[in-house]
Every structure is written in C-alpha cells, then in structure tokens.
C-alpha positions as CSV (number, residue, x, y, z in Angstrom):
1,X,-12.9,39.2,50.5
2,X,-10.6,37.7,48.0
3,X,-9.7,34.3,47.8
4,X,-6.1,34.3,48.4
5,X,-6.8,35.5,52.2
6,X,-9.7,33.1,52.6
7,X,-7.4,30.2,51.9
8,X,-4.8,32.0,54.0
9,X,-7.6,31.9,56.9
10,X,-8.4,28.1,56.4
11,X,-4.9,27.0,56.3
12,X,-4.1,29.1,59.5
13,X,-7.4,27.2,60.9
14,X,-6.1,24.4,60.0
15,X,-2.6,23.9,59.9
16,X,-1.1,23.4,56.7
17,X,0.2,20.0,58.3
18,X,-3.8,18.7,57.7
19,X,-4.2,19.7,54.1
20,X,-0.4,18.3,53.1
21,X,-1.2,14.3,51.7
22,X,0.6,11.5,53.7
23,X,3.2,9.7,51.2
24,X,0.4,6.7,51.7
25,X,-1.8,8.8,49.6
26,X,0.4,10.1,47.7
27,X,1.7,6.4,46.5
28,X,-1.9,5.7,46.5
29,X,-2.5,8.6,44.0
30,X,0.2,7.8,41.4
31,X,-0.4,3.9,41.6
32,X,-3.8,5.1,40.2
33,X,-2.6,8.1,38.0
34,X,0.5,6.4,36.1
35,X,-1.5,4.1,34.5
36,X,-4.4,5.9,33.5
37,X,-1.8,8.6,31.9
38,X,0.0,6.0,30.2
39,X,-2.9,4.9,28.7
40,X,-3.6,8.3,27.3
41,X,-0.5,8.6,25.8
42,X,-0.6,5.2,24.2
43,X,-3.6,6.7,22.6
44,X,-2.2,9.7,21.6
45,X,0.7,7.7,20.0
46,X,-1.2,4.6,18.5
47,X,-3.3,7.9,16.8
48,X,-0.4,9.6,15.3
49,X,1.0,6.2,14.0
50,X,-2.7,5.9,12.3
51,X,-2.4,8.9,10.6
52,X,1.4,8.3,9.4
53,X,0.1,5.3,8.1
54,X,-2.6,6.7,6.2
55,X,0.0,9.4,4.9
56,X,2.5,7.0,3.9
57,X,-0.1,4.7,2.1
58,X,-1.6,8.0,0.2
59,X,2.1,9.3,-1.0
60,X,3.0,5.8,-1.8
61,X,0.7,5.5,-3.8
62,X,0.9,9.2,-6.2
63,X,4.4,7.7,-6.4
64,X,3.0,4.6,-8.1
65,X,1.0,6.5,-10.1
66,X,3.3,9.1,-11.4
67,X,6.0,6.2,-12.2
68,X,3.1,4.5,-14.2
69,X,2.1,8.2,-15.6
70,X,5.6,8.1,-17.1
71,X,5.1,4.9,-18.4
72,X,2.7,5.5,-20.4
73,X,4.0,8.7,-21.3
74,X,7.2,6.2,-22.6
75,X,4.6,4.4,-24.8
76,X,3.0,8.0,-26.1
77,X,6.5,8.9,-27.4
78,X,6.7,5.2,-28.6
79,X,3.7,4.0,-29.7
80,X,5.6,0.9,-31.8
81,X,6.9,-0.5,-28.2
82,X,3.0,-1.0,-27.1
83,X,2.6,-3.9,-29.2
84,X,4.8,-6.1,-27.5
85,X,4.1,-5.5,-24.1
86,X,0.0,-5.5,-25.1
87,X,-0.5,-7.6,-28.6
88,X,1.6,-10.8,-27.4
89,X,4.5,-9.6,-30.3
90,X,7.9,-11.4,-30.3
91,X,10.5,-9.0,-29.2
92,X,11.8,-7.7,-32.4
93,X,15.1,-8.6,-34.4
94,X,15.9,-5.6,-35.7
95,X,17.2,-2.0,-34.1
96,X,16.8,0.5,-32.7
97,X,13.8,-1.0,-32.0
98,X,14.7,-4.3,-30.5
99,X,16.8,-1.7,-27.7
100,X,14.0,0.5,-27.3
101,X,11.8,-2.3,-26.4
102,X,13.9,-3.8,-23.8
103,X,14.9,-0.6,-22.3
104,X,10.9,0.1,-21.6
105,X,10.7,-3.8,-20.5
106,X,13.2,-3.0,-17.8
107,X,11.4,0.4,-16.7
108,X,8.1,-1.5,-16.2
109,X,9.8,-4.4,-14.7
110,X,11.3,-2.5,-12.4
111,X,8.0,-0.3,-11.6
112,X,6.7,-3.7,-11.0
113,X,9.8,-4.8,-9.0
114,X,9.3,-1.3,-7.0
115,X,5.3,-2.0,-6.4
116,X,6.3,-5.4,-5.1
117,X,9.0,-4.5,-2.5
118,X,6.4,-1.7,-0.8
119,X,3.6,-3.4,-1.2
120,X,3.1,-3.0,3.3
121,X,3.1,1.0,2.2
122,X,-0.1,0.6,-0.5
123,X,-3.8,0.2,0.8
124,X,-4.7,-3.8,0.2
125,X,-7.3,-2.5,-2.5
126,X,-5.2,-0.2,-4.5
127,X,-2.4,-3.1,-4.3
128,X,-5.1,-6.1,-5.6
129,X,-5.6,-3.6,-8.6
130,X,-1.9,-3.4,-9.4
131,X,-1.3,-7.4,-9.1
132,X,-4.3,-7.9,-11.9
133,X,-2.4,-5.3,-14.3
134,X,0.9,-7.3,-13.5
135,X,0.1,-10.5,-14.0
136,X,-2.0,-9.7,-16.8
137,X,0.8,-7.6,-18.5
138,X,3.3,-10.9,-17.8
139,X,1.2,-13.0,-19.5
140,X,-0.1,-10.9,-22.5
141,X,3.7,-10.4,-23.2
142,X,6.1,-13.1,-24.8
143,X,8.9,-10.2,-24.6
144,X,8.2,-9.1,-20.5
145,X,8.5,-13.0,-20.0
146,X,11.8,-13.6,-22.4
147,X,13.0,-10.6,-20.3
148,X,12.2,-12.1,-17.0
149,X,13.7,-15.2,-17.7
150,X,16.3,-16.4,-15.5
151,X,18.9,-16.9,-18.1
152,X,18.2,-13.0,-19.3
153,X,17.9,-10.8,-16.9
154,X,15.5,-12.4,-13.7
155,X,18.1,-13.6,-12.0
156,X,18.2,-9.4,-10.7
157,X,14.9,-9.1,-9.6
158,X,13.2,-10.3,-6.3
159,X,11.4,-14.0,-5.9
160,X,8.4,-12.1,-4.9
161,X,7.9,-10.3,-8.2
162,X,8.7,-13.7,-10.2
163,X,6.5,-15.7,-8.3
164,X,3.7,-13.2,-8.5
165,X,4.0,-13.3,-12.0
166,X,4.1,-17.0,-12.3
167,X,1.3,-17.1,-10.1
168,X,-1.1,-14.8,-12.7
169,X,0.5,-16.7,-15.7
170,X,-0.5,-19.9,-13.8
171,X,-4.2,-18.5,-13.4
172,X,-4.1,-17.3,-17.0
173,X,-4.8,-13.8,-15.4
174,X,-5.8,-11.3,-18.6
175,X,-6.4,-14.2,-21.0
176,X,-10.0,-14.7,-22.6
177,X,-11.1,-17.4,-20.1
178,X,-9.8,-15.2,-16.8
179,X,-11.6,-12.1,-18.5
180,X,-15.0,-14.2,-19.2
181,X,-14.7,-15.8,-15.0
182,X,-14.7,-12.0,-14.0
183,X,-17.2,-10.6,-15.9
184,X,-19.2,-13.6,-14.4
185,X,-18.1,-13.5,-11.3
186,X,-18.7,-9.8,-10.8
187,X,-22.4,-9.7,-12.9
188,X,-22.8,-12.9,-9.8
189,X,-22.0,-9.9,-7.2
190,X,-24.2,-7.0,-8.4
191,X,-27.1,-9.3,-9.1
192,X,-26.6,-10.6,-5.1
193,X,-26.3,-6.9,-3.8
194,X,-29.4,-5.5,-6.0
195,X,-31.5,-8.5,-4.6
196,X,-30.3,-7.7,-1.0
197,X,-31.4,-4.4,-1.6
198,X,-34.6,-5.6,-2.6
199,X,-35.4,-7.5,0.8
C-alpha cells in the first residue's frame, strides 16, 4: 500500500479538522521557533564577519608588505639614501642627492602614515612589529625627524603617527640601551619558558 493513500485513510478517519494546529499552537510554535532561528542566523552572520575579518587583516597586511618590498627596492636602486634613514646622517646639502633623500623620506613616511591610519585592519602582532621598526627608524634618523617637523612638512600627517613616533624617540626605541633591555628582557622569557618546561 503506498503511503500517499494511507495518509489519505487517516485523514478520512480523522477529519482533517483534528490534524490542522489551533492558531494557539501555532503562536505557541513560532514564539518558540523565531528565536531559536534568529539565533542561528546571528551565528551564521557573526561567522562570516570572522572570516571577513581574518581576510581583511591577511590582505592588509601583503599590502604592507609589498609597499615596504618597494621600499627597499627604493634603497637597492639607491643605496647612498640608506645612510640617512639608517646611520643617523644629516640630510645632505648638496643635489640631486639632498631631493632623492627627501623624496624616499616622504614615501616611507607616508608608508608609515598609511600603517597608522589601518592599524584596526592588521593583526595586533604583526602591527607591534611595525611600531618597533617605526619608532626605531624615527629615532635612528636626524633627516626622518627634520622631515617630520612641524615647521617642514608634519604639519600634513596625522597626530597619531607623530605621537607614535615621539613616543619611541621618548623610550629611545632602537638605540643601544632599548636594544641591550630587549635582548634582556627576552633571554628573561626563554629562560622562564624552558624552566616551566622543566616542571
């Protein structure tokens, strides 16, 4: 016998008026069904924003990389610009080079600037790492700072970026001292995790 005439004989046993639900039940039923539906589709949506935000935060960050790829690239072609943003040189007197050293001050400051301004798209770790090579950069090079200067050409970039920078030049961030308190610090850590590991 097939199915479709077996429920054909219970309804006709039956009356379809006892297997229709009351509109009790049926307000019953979605007063229990709306919410637990929501909810799944909260979930569905708080997962899909997860995994935006992990895509944003991986393709912001390539971006940072490539722009600091080129960068370097800038110093390869240039390798008597390197000095002054890495040796603590005096922006030079004379040109072309005196141009060509400011014009790579400005990329990098802007890279900086850039980092800075999208800092909620980059993972807090690969961010940290970033802020060191700032601030270290700021304060290795009289030239970055004569460029940042308010007077020069600071007044154009964001207060965040300045203060970050003051705030590394402030902690000597990249200087001898800094450099030694890390080493320190991080010998501190691994001997702490290897005798943890020992326990």
């Amino acid at each position: 016998m097939s199915a479709g005439r077996s429920l054909a004989r219970f309804l006709a046993a039956k009356g379809a008026a006892a297997c229709m639900l009351t509109v009790d039940e049926w307000t019953m039923l979605g007063t229990w069904a709306a919410p637990a539906i929501s909810a799944l589709g909260f979930l569905l949506i708080r997962n899909q924003l997860k995994g935006d935000r992990e895509a944003l935060e991986t393709q912001t960050s390539w971006e940072i990389y490539n722009v600091g790829g080129s960068i370097l690239q800038t110093f390869i072609s240039h390798p008597e610009c390197r000095p002054y943003f890495y040796d603590g040189l005096p922006l030079p007197e004379e040109e072309p080079l005196r141009s060509r050293v400011l014009a790579v001050n400005e990329l990098i400051c802007d890279h900086m600037e850039n980092i800075i301004l999208h800092r909620d798209a980059i993972d807090a770790e690969t961010y940290q790492v970033w802020v060191v090579y700032m601030q270290g950069l700021y304060n290795r090079s009289p030239t970055m700072r004569w460029f940042l200067a308010m007077e020069c050409e600071g007044y154009r970039y964001s207060r965040q970026l300045l203060d970050l920078l003051d705030e590394g030049l402030r902690k000597q961030v990249g200087q001898q001292a800094w450099l030694v308190e890390q080493r320190d610090m991080a010998a501190a850590a691994a001997r702490a995790s290897s005798g943890r590991k020992m326990r």
